[in-house]
C-alpha positions as CSV (number, residue, x, y, z in Angstrom):
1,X,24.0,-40.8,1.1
2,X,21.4,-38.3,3.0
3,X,22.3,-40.3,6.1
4,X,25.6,-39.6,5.7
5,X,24.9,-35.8,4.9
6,X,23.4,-35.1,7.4
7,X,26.5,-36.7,9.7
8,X,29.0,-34.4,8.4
9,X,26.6,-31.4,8.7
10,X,26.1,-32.2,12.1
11,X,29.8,-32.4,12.6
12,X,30.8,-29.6,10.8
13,X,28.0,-27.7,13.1
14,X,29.7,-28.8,16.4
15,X,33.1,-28.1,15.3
16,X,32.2,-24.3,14.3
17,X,30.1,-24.1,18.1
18,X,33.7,-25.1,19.3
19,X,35.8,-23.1,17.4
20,X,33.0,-20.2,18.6
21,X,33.3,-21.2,22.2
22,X,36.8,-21.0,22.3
23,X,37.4,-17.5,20.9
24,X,34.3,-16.2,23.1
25,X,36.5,-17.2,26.1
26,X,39.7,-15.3,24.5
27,X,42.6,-15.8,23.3
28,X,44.5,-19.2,24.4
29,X,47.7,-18.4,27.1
30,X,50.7,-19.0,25.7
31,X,51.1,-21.0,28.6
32,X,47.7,-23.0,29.6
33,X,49.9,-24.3,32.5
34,X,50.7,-20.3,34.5
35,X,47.8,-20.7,36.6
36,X,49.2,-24.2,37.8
37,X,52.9,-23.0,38.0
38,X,51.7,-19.9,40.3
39,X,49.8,-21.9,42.5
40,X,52.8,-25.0,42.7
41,X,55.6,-23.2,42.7
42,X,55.2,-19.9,44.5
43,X,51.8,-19.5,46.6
44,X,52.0,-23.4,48.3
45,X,55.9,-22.7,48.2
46,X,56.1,-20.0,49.6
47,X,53.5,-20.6,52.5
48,X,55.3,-23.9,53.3
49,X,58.6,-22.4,53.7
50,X,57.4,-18.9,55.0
51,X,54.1,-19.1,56.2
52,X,53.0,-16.6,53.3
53,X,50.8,-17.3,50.4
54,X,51.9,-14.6,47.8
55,X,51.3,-14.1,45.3
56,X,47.9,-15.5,46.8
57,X,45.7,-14.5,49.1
58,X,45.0,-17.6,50.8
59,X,46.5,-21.3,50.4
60,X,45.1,-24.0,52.3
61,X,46.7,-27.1,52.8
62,X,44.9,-28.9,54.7
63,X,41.7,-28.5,52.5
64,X,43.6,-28.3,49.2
65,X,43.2,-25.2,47.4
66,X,44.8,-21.7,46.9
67,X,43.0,-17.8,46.7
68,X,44.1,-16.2,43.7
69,X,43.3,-12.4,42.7
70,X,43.1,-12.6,38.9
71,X,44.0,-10.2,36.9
72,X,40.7,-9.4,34.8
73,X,38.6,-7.1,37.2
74,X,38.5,-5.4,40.6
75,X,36.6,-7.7,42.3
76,X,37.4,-11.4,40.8
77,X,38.9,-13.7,42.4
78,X,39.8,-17.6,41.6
79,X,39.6,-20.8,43.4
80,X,42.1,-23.3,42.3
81,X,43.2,-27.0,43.5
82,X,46.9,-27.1,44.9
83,X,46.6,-30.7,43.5
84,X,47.0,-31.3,39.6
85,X,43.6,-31.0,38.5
86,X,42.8,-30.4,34.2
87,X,39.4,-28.9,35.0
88,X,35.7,-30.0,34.6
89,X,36.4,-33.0,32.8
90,X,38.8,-34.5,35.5
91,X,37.7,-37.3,37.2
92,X,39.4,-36.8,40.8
93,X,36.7,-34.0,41.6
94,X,34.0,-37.3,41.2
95,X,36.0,-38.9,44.0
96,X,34.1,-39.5,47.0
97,X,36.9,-37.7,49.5
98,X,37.1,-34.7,46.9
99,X,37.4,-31.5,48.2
100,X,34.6,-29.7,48.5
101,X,35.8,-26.9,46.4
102,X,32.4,-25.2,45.8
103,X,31.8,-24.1,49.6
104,X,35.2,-23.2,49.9
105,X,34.8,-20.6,47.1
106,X,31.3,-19.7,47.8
107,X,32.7,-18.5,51.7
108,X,35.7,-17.0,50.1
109,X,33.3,-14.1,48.5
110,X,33.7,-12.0,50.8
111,X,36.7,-11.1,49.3
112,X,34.9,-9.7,46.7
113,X,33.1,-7.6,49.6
114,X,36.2,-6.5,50.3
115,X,37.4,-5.3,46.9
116,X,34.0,-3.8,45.9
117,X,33.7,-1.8,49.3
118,X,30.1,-2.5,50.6
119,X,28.6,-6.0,51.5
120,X,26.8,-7.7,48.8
121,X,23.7,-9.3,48.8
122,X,23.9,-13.6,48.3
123,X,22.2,-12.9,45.0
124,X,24.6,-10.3,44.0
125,X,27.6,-13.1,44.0
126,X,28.3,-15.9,41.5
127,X,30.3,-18.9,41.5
128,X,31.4,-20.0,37.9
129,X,33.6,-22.7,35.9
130,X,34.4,-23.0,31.9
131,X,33.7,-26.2,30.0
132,X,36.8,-27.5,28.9
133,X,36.8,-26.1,25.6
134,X,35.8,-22.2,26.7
135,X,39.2,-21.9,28.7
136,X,42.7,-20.6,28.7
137,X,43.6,-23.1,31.5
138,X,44.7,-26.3,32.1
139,X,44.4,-26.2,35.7
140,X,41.0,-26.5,37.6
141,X,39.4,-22.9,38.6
142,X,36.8,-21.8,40.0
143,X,35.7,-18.5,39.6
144,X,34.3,-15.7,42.0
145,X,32.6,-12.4,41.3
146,X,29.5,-10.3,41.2
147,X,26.8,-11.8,38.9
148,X,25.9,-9.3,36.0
149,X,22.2,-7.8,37.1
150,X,20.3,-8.7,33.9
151,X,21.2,-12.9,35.4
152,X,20.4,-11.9,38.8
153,X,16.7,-10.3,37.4
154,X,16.5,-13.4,35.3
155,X,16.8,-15.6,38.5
156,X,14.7,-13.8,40.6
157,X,11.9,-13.6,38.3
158,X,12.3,-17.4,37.4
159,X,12.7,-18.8,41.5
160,X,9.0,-19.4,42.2
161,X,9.4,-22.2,39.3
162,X,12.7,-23.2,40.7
163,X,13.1,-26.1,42.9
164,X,14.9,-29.0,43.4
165,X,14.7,-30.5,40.2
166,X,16.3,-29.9,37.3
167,X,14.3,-27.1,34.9
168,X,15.5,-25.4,31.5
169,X,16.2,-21.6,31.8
170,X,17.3,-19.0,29.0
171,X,19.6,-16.8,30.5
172,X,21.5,-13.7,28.5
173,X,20.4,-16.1,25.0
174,X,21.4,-19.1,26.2
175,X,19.9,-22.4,27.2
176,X,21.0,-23.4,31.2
177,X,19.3,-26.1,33.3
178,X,18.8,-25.1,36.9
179,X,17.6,-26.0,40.2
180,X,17.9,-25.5,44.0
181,X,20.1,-26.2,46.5
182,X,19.9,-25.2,50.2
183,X,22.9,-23.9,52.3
184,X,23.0,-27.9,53.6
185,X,23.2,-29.3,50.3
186,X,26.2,-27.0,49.5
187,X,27.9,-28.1,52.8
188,X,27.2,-32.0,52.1
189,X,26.9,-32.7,48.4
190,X,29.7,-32.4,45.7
191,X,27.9,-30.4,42.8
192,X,30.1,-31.7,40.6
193,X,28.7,-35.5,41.5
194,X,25.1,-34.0,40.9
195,X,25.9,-32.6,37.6
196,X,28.0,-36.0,36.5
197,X,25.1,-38.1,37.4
198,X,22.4,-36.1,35.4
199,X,24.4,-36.4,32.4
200,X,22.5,-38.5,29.6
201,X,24.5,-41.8,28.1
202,X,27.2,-40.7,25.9
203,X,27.4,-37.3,27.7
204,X,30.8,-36.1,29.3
205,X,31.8,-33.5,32.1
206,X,33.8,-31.9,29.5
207,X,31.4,-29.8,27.3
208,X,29.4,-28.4,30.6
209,X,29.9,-25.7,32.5
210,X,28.8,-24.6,35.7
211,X,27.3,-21.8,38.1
212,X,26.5,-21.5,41.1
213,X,24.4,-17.8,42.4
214,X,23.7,-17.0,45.8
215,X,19.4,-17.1,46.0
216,X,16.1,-16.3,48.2
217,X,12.9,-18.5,47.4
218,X,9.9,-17.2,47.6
219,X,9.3,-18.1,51.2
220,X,12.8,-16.7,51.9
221,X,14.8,-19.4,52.4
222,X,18.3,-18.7,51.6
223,X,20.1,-20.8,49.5
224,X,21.2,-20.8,45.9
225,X,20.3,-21.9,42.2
226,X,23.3,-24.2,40.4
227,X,23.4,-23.6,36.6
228,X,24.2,-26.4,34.3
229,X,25.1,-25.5,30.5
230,X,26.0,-27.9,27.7
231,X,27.9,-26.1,24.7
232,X,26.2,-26.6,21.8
233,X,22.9,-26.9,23.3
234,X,20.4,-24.1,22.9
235,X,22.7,-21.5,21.6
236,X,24.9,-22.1,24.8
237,X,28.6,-21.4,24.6
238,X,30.5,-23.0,27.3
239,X,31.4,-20.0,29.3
240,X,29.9,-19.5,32.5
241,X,32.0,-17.0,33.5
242,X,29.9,-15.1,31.0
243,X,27.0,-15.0,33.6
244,X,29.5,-12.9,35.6
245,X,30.2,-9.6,36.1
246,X,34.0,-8.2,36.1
247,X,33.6,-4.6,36.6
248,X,30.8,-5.5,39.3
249,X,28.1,-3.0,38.7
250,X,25.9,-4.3,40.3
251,X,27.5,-3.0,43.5
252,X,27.7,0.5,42.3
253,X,23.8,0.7,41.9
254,X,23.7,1.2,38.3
255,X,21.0,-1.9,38.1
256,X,17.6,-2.1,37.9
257,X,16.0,-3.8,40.9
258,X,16.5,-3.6,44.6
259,X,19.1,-5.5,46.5
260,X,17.8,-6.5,49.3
C-alpha cells in the first residue's frame, strides 16, 4: 500500500509540473497548426510561384526552412521546417540527412541586429526550443532573440567550469545541463543527435528543451554553451524560451556587465 502511495503521489506531482508548464508558456492557440499553415501555404507558396517569401522573411528551399518575424517582441524571430515537423519529440530531426536547422538559425541572428539597431555581441544572442508540453505549436520552431542579461551573467561566470561535457547549471531557478560546443561542432554535429543520445533509458525528446547561447571561453575561443532542460527536473519548466529576452534589453544597455 505505501508502494503504491507513493506511485500516485509521484504521478499526481508530474501531472501538476505539466499542467504548470503548460500555462507558463501561455495560453494554447486555438489553432496549434497557424504556424504550419503560414509557413505551407503562403511563405513556401508564395516564393514558389513569385519569388517572394511573405509573410516571411526568408524561405529556403533548398535547405528546408522558412524566417518568420513573430509577433511577440521587436527583435524575435522563428526558425521553422517547410517540412511537417511536430517539434522536439519528432524523430525526422534524428535522421542522419536532417537539416541542420540550428546553424541556420544561429546565422540568421543578424536579423535581430537588424531589428534592435546596433550589432550584438555572440553572448548577447540565444537560440531556443519548447519541450513539447511548454508550447502553443504543433509545428517545429526554433526560436531567436537576445538572451535576458541575468542568463548571460550566469554563463559567463559559470564558462571556466564549462567544457565539453555535460555539467548541471541553475539558471533563473531552474536546473539545465550544459556544455560546449565550438563554431565546428555547430557546423558538423546535429545537436539534436547529442541531446537524444545523452538521454537516460526510458527518457524521451519530448519533455526537454533546448538552448543554444552564443559564448567566449576563458582563453577566448568563440563558440557557444548548448542548454539541455528536463521538465520536472530541478524546478525546470520546459520553456527555454524563458532564458530569452523579448523586449531585448540587453541591447539598450540597461544590464549589468560589459558587452564586449
Amino acid at each position: 500500500m505505501q508502494s503504491l502511495a507513493k506511485a500516485i503521489g509521484l504521478a499526481v506531482a508530474v501531472a501538476l509540473v505539466l499542467v504548470a508548464a503548460v500555462r507558463l508558456a501561455g495560453p494554447r492557440s486555438p489553432d496549434p497548426d497557424a504556424l504550419w499553415k503560414i509557413v505551407h501555404n503562403r511563405c513556401v507558396a508564395d516564393q514558389q510561384s513569385h519569388g517572394d517569401p511573405a509573410p516571411c522573411v526568408s524561405v529556403n528551399l533548398a535547405e528546408r526552412w522558412a524566417l518568420f518575424k513573430d509577433d511577440a517582441g521587436k527583435t524575435q524571430f522563428l526558425l521553422i521546417p517547410t517540412d511537417r515537423v511536430s517539434g522536439i519529440e519528432d524523430p525526422s530531426i534524428l535522421a542522419e540527412q536532417a537539416p541542420n536547422y540550428w546553424e541556420a538559425a544561429w546565422a540568421a541572428h543578424r536579423f535581430v541586429d537588424q531589428r534592435a539597431a546596433r550589432s550584438l555581441t555572440s553572448d548577447q544572442i540565444a537560440l531556443a526550443i519548447n519541450s513539447q508540453f511548454a508550447r502553443s505549436q504543433d509545428q517545429l520552431h526554433i526560436h531567436i532573440d537576445c538572451i535576458r542579461a541575468e542568463v548571460r551573467d550566469a554563463l559567463r561566470l559559470a564558462q571556466p567550469q564549462i567544457d565539453a561535457n555535460w555539467m548541471r547549471i541553475k539558471v533563473s531557478g531552474q536546473e539545465y545541463e550544459v556544455r560546449w560546443l565550438s563554431a565546428d561542432d555547430l557546423h558538423s554535429k546535429n545537436l539534436f543527435v547529442l541531446v537524444s543520445q545523452h538521454l537516460q533509458p526510458g527518457q524521451t525528446m519530448g519533455a526537454e528543451t533546448m538552448i543554444l547561447a552564443g559564448a567566449v571561453s576563458p582563453d577566448g575561443s568563440r563558440g557557444f554553451d548548448l542548454l539541455v532542460g528536463r521538465i520536472g527536473v530541478g524546478g525546470n519548466r520546459g520553456g527555454g524560451e524563458a532564458l530569452e529576452d523579448h523586449g531585448c534589453a540587453i541591447a539598450k544597455g540597461a544590464v549589468n556587465g560589459s558587452d564586449h
